[in-house]
C-alpha positions as CSV (number, residue, x, y, z in Angstrom):
1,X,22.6,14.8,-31.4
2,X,23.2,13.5,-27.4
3,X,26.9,14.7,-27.2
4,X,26.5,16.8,-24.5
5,X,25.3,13.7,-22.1
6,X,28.0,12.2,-22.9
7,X,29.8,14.7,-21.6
8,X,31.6,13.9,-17.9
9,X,30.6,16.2,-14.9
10,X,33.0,18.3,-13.4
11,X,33.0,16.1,-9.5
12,X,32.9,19.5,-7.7
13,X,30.0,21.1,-9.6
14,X,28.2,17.6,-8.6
15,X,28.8,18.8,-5.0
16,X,27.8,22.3,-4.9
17,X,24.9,21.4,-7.1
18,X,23.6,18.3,-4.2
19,X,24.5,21.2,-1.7
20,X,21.5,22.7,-2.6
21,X,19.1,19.8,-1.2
22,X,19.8,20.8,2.7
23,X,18.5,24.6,1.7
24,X,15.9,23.2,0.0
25,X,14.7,21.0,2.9
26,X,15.3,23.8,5.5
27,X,13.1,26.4,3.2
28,X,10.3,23.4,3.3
29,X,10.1,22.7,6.5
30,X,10.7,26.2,8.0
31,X,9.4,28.4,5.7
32,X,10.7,31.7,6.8
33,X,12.6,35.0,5.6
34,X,15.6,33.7,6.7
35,X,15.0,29.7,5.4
36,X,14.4,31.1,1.7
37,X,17.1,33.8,1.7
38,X,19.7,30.9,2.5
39,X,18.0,28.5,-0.3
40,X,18.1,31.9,-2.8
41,X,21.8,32.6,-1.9
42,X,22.5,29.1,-2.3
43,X,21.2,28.7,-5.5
44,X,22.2,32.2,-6.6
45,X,25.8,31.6,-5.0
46,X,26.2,28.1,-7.2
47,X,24.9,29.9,-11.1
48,X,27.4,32.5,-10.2
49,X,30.4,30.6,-8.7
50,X,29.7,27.2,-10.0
51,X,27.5,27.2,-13.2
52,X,29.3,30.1,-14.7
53,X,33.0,29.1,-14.4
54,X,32.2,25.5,-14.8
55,X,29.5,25.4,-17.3
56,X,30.3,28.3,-19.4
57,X,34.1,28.9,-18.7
58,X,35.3,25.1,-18.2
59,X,38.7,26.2,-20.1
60,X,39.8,28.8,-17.9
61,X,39.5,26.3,-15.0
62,X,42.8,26.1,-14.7
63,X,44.0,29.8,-14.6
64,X,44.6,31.4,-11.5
65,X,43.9,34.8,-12.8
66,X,40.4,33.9,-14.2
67,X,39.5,32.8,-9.7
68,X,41.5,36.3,-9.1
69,X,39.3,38.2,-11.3
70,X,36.0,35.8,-10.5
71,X,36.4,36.6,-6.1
72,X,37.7,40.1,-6.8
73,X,34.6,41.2,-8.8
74,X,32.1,38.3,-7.6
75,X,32.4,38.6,-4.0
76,X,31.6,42.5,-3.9
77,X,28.8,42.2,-6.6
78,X,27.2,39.3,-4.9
79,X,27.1,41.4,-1.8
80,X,25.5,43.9,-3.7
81,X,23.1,41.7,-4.8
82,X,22.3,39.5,-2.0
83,X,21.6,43.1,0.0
84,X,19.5,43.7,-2.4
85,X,17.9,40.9,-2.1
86,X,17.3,40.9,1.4
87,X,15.9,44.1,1.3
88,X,13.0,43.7,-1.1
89,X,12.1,40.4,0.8
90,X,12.0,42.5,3.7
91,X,9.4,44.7,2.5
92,X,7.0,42.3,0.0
93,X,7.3,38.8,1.8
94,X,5.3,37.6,-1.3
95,X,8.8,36.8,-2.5
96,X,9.8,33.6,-0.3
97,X,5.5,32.9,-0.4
98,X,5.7,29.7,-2.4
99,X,8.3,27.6,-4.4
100,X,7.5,29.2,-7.6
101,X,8.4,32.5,-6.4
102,X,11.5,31.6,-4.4
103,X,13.3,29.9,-7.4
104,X,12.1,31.8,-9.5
105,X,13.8,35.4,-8.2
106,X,16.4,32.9,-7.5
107,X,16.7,31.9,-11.1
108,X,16.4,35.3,-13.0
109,X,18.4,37.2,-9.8
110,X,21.3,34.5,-10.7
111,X,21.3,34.6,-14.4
112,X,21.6,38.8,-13.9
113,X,24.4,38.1,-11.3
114,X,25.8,35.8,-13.4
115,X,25.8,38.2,-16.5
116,X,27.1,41.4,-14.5
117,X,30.0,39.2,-13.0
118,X,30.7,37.3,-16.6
119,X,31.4,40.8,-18.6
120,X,33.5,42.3,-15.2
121,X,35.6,39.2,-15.3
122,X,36.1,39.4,-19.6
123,X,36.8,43.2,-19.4
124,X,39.2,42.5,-16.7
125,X,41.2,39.4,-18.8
126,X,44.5,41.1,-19.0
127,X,46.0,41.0,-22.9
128,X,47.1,38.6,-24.9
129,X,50.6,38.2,-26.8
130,X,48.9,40.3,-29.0
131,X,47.4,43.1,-27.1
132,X,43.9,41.8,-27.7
133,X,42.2,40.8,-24.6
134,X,40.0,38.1,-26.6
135,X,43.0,36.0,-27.8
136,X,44.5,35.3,-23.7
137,X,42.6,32.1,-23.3
């Protein structure tokens, strides 16, 4: 029933996940454009890079070719993204207006990201010993 808490944490998740208190404080105290569009590519930045490969795809950890395909796709669709991003807070501030609002385009912006970089890096896996991409783990 509790197996997953018995699970250990991966030590550099731990850090990119307490990175995200110094954002957090800055968006607080500040509360500008610029504080919450570093707290939402923070957060966004960690369920793509950290979440994701840690999280979800702890046994490719190990393979340079999985970080080849994850900063060859990742970087240039969180770019993408990000601009994006920046844009529409640009235009409707109501975005970065309260705490609800700036984790929660955080949140679903991340989990999109994190989709749209997940399926790039599986169609990218090269072949297995068998020619099918699904057995190269």
């Amino acid at each position: 029933m509790f197996e997953y808490s018995n699970q250990k944490r991966d030590p550099v998740a731990i850090v990119f996940y307490c990175g995200l208190i110094p954002f957090g404080l800055c968006w607080v105290v500040y509360r500008s454009l610029v504080a919450a569009f570093a707290l939402q590519s923070y957060l966004i930045g960690a369920i793509v890079f950290v979440v994701y490969p840690f999280e979800m795809k702890a046994r490719n950890l190990k393979e340079w070719s999985f970080w080849k395909r994850m900063l060859q796709v990742g970087v240039p669709v969180s770019v993408l993204f990000l601009s994006g991003l920046w844009v529409l807070e640009s235009h409707y501030p109501i975005f970065v207006g309260g705490i609800v609002a700036v984790t929660f385009t955080s949140f679903v912006l991340g989990i999109v990201e994190m989709i749209v970089v997940g399926e790039i890096v599986d169609r990218l896996r090269p072949p297995g010993p068998d020619g099918d991409p699904e057995s190269s783990t």
